[in-house]
N, C-alpha and C positions, 0 to 999 in steps of 0.2 A: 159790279166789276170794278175792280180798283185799276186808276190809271197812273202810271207812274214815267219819268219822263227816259227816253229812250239814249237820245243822243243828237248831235248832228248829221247833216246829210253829208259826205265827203263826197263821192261822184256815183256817176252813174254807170254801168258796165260795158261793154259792148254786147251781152247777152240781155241785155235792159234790167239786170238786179242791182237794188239800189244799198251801196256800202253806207254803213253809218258808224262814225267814231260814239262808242257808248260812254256816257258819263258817269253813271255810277261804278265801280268797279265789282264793288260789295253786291249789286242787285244785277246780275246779269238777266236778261230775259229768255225764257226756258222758250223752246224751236215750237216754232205754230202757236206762238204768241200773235194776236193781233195788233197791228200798228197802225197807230191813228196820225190825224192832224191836229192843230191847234183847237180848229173846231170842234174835235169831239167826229171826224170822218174817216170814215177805212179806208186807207190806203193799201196794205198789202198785209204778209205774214211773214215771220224771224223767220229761213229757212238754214241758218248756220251762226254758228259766235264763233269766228275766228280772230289768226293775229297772236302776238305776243297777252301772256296774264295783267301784264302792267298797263297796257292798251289793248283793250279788246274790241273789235268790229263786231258788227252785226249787220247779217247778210240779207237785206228782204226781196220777197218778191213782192213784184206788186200786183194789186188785184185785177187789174185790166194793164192793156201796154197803155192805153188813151190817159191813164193816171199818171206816167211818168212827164207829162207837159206839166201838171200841176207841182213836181218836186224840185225844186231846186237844191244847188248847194248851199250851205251852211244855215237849211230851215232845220227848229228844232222838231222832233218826231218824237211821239210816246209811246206808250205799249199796255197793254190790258189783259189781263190771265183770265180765262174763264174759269169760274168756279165748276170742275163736274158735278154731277148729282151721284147719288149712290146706285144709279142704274135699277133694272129692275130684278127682282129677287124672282129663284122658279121655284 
């Protein structure tokens, strides 16, 4: 799985979904994308890319609420596409 970097953390919601200013523009990350930490740790999944083309957000959720103590503002976050398989043939 390839990990490529996501963006910064902007804040946190009052619904507890954590907005991130995305840095590439060109690579936007496709919804139910996993997001990790520096570590190489799950933190949550893309469940929106909102916002203007020229600055686009990304919406996550996080994987537990007890993960949002670990996010802070302006931490950088990544993101990792899972390769599907070709499923199984009948």
């Amino acid at each position: 799985m390839a990990v490529r970097p996501l963006g910064t953390v902007l804040h946190i919601t009052r619904s507890k979904y954590v907005i991130v200013k995305i840095h590439e523009k060109k690579f936007l990350p496709p919804i139910g994308s996993e997001v990790v930490d520096a570590n190489n740790e799950l933190m949550g999944k893309v469940v929106d890319v909102i916002g203007p083309v020229d600055s686009p957000y990304a919406v996550v959720k996080p994987l537990r609420l007890s993960m949002i103590s670990f996010i802070k503002p302006s931490m950088l976050l990544f993101y990792r596409i899972r390769k599907l398989g070709r499923g199984k043939k009948h």
